[in-house]
C-alpha angles and dihedrals in degrees: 000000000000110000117235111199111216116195118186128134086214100087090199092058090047102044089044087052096047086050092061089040092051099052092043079064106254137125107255111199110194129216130168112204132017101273101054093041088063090045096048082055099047090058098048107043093173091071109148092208152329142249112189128173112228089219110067139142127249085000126030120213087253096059087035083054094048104044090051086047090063087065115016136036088215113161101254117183113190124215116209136170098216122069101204127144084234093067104036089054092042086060096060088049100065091041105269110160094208142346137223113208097212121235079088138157108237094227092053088052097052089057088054092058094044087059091049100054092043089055085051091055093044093062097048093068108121124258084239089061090050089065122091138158101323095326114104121177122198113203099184081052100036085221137139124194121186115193095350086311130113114241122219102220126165114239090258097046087045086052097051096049087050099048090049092050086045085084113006117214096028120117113225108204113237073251099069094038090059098047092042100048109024092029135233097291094051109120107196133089157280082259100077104055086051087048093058094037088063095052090046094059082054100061093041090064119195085349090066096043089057102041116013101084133195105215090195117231092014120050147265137311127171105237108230088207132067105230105117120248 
């Protein structure tokens, strides 16, 4: 059961949050300032993810957010009842993967943690399953070679090669791409995620003719064989 640390000083909110968290089958740990939030971390390093509230006392989830940055990559998702620029860009400034502006709805906020957890498997994907044929993508370097040559690929065509490495032979929907690359609150369509694939295959020459598949009316899966198809 992966452990989801929740940090809020509103008992309510935290409690409300752990609930969700509870029924979607995770370990919710509960803290209710800054402090105890870091130290509630320290001593459960196998912590799946944090949420943690911008507005805390002793602590706020920034700092929170920094000082955990300096050791670990854990997925951290920040909630905060303002909606200003300011925040949402400090919060990728200390290393937050995501944010949540409260008033939410819980449902929306647990699909934002899935995403989340499923980046961060994604990520973890060694650099050995990320080899194929003649493709190797280095992800310290963000960098694809095809053949020994560097491939100019755009960041969105670059996420969905990798998600699709992350497991050979599964078909994402045109769905998943979409959440986990453009994000929940992006409004546009399934369109775009066929538009970039295709331009992906392009630039992936003969390799993506072999291996990257359109399973029509579903989605995409990279084809861990070289028959043509």
């Amino acid at each position: 059961m992966k452990k989801i640390i929740v940090a809020d000083d509103e008992r309510h909110i935290r409690r409300l949050v752990c609930d969700f968290l509870t029924n979607e089958g995770y370990e919710a740990l509960e803290a209710a300032d800054g402090d105890a939030a870091l130290e509630l971390f320290r001593r459960n390093r196998d912590t799946a993810a944090l949420i943690l509230d911008v507005m805390m006392p002793n602590m706020d989830g920034w700092a929170v957010c920094r000082e955990i940055r300096k050791t670990s990559s854990v997925p951290i998702l920040l909630l905060t009842a303002r909606s200003e620029e300011f925040d949402q860009l400090m919060g990728f400034e200390v290393g937050a993967d995501d944010y949540v502006t409260k008033p939410f709805s819980p449902s929306v906020l647990m699909k934002r943690v899935a995403v989340l957890l499923r980046h961060a498997e994604t990520a973890a994907v060694s650099d050995r399953q990320n080899e194929l044929d003649s493709l190797c993508v280095d992800e310290a370097a963000h960098v694809v070679t095809l053949d020994g040559r560097a491939l100019e690929l755009t960041l969105k065509e670059y996420k969905i090669l990798l998600k699709l490495l992350s497991s050979v032979g599964r078909v994402f929907t045109r769905e998943q791409l979409l959440d986990d690359i453009w994000g929940l609150d992006y409004e546009g369509d399934a369109r775009t995620v066929d538009s970039h694939v295709a331009r992906l295959r392009t630039k992936l020459g003969d390799w993506g003719s072999r291996h990257l598949k359109t399973v029509y009316g579903t989605g995409y899966k990279i084809d861990g064989g070289a028959g043509e198809g």
